[in-house]
Steps between C-alpha positions, in 0.01 A plus 500: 500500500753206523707385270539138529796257314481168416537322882275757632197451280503105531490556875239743483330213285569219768415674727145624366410129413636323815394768772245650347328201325485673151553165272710568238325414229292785628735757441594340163123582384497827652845623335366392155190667515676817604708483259180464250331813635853689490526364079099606493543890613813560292350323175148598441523268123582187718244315365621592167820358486728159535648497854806241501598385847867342556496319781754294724511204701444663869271717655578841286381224216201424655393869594526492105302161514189722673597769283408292193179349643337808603541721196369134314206538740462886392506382115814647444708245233782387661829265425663342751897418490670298778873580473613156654397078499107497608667203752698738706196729600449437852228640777309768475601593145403112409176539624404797305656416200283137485197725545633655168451174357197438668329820333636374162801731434758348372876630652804498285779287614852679423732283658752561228635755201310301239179516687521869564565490115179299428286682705678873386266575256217445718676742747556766243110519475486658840417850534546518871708285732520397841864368669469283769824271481692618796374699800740568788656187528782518184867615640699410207502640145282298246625345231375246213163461430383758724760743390352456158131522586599856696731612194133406242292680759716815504526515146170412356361879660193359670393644821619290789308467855775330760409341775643580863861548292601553141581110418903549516524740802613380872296672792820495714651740199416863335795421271358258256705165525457409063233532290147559610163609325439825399141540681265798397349411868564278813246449709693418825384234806407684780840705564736690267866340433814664446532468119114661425595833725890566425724558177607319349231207547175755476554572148418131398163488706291757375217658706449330804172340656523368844267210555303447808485120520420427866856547663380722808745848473613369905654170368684751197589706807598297732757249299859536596802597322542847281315763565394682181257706425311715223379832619121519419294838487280330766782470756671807403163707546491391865824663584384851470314612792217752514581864613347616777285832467680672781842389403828735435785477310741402781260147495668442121845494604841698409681386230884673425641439135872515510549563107616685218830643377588771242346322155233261682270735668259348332539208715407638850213657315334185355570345885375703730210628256388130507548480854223766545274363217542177687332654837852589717390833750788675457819441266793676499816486245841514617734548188790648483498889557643579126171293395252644776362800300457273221293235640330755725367676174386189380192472749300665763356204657834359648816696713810503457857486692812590358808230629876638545719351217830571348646459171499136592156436566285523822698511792571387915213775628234425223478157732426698817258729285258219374488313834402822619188560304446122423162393702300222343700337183771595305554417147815490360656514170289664201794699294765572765768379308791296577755759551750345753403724826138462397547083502669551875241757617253180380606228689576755812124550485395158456707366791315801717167535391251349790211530261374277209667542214434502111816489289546532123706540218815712620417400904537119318817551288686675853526152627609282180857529671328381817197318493511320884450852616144528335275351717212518734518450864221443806286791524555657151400410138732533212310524151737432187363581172748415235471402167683227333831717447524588843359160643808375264729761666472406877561132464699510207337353227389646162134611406450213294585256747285710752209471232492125489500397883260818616334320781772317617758799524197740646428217781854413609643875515180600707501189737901533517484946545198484698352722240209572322622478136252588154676410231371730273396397114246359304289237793703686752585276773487561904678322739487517827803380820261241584534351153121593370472607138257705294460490141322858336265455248483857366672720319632535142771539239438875499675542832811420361568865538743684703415643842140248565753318736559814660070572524476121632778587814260807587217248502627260723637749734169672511292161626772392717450851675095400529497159492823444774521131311809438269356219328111658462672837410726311207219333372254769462745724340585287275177343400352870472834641305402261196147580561624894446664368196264330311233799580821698333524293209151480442487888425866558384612083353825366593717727285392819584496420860683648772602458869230836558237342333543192703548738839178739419256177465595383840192645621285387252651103546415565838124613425488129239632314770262619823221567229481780734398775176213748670307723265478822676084599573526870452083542507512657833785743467393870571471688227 
């Protein structure tokens, strides 16, 4: 599903009234009355209570204009306020707020402090409000009057329905740019923005609606500039293919884990165990050969390799011994450590390695020294899956400063390293070298656990194997990782969760996704 920012979405507008011949006042009506039926199924006492709707002087204002006249029509009492000089209404909005007047309701004029003042009171007596001052068209902070309508709003602890935006938010922006409404709900126009499906932005917009006003999905599609998108269960359920009766495990692909050291077995476990919960035909484990009995113990359903290392770390032959057995996709990085020979035998492998590659965690933190050498090249895809820390660590920035440009640090290292790169965390972001990105919807606070990052590399290893698609094989894993984890929270909640709970409901977020669950008929076994 696109996600659409300010520029986009009024082309996508133009473009559906001049081409297609949709008038605008049209979609106005439409976007109300969705906005209605979205404010009817989430409050069955509607007609019980005193809907306030605050709207501005352009078209988000008269979406609220529509807003007001239908839940009139459906006997629902209703008070108007019009944050701005009736005079400077213009258009569409104009229209539908003299049909207001028409009908008999009377709008509130609040051109001014004392007028919100006067008319305070009359706001207080609202039990459910609707915010339709700005819509996608504010880029600067908002200040004065408005500022002190939002700060009222957010304090008097009344339910808020925003339309298209929180009132205060940009489109262009998931950092919010000043104040902005606290909504309990936005019911957005016809595409998501930035601020409703990324942190910081999200947490002021409540649930989300997405309103079908007319815009045909090819016009959303087809706009140019960024290309962002929100994973959906309907896309993501088209990436997994049927099995064929007759098929084999060589048809699944052969995935090699290059993990562990002495202390992080447990790493290589949790990888290559999701890697064959997540489909692969045949995985195999090369760890170091201190660590091989160890991980070997751990499972029968995976084998195992033991590497040459020293007291240093892996060394010069481990290189020839994992292009040796590497076939299909190697993944790289779940506990090896960053002893110094271990870092070297790394990047030795990385420069090598004809396959596709998945690289994590230590296989990351072996090029912080030398970033220009991680990258893809014609003929074979590079998969980075770092989190913040280690996104920080390659192009030398902290975590923080990481957290609050996601998208635009994902999208530039991946176009720049002609890599895939999922930068891992809560709406985990994937970016692709030809500057696409994909926003995750699931997932939850519970994974904030050690060793699910190392369960997620297995994953995306595993579909790339199947799939032979970087980009399909990043999004599916990741989409059906959270999936995993909220099945694991749902049984376990976030505290008690860990990165095996999320790895053993892999095949059950695979069974919710495909709705693919058979009940076994057993009436005609012999007995």
């Amino acid at each position: 599903m696109r996600v659409v920012n300010a520029a986009q979405m009024r082309e996508a507008d133009r473009r559906t009234i001049e081409d297609i011949g949709i008038p605008s006042l049209v979609l106005m009506e439409n976007a109300g009355r969705q906005v209605v039926a979205a404010m009817e199924a989430m409050h069955a006492d509607l007609l019980d209570r005193r809907v306030g709707v605050l709207c501005g002087r352009g078209n988000n204002g008269g979406d609220g204009f529509v807003v007001a006249r239908t839940l009139l029509q459906r006997g629902v009492d209703v008070a108007v306020f019009l944050i701005g000089r009736v005079a400077d209404v213009r258009g569409d909005a104009r229209v539908n707020l003299e049909i207001l007047g028409r009908l008999g309701l009377n709008v509130a004029e609040v051109s001014d402090s004392q007028a919100w003042e006067l008319h305070f009171s009359e706001f207080s007596a609202c039990t459910l409000i609707v915010d339709a001052i700005f819509g996608t068209g504010l880029n600067s902070p908002v200040s004065g009057l408005i500022q002190s309508v939002i700060a009222d709003v957010n304090a008097s602890g009344v339910p808020v329905v925003s339309i298209d935006l929180p009132s205060g938010l940009s489109a262009d922006s998931a950092e919010p740019i000043g104040d902005s409404i606290e909504a309990g709900t936005t019911v957005t126009i016809a595409a998501p923005k930035l601020p409703l499906v990324l942190p910081p932005g999200e947490t002021r917009a409540g649930d989300i609606v997405i309103a079908d006003i007319g815009i045909p999905a090819g016009v959303i599609d087809s706009v140019e500039g960024p290309r962002v998108e929100l994973l959906t269960r309907a896309a993501m359920r088209e990436l997994i293919p049927p099995r064929s009766a007759d098929s084999h495990k060589g048809d699944y692909g052969r995935v090699l884990v290059v993990a562990g050291s002495p202390g992080k077995t447990g790493a290589a476990h949790l990888s290559a165990t999701a890697a064959v919960r997540s489909g692969a035909g045949l995985v195999t484990v090369a760890t170091p050969r201190s660590c091989q009995a160890i991980v070997a113990a751990m499972a029968p359903e995976y084998m195992t390799e033991g590497l040459h290392e020293t007291d240093d770390g892996l060394d010069d032959d481990a290189v020839e011994q994992v292009l040796d057995i590497a076939r299909d996709v190697i993944a790289i990085g779940p506990g090896l450590g960053q002893a110094p020979a271990t870092r070297d035998f790394v990047v030795r492998l990385v420069d090598r390695a004809t396959m596709p590659l998945v690289i994590d965690a230590d296989g990351l933190n072996a090029f912080s020294r030398e970033p220009d050498r991680l990258a893809g090249r014609e003929g074979r895809d590079v998969i980075i899956t770092p989190h913040a820390g280690e996104m920080g660590r390659l192009i030398g920035m902290s975590s923080d400063e990481v957290q609050a440009s996601r998208l635009e640090i994902a999208r530039n290292f991946a176009v720049a390293h002609h890599v895939y790169v999922v930068l891992k965390g809560h709406r985990t972001i994937i970016a692709t070298p030809d500057s696409k990105v994909f926003i995750n919807p699931t997932g939850n606070p519970g994974m904030a656990t050690g060793g699910t990052g190392d369960v997620l590399t297995g994953m995306i290893a595993a579909w790339l194997a199947q799939l032979l698609d970087a980009e399909a094989a990043c999004k599916l894993a990741v989409y059906l990782h959270g999936m995993a984890g909220d099945l694991a929270e749902s049984e376990e909640g976030e505290v008690a969760l860990t990165a095996g709970d999320v790895a053993g409901n892999i095949g059950q977020a695979v069974l919710e996704l495909t709705a693919r669950r058979k009940t076994v008929d057993r009436s005609t076994a012999s007995g």
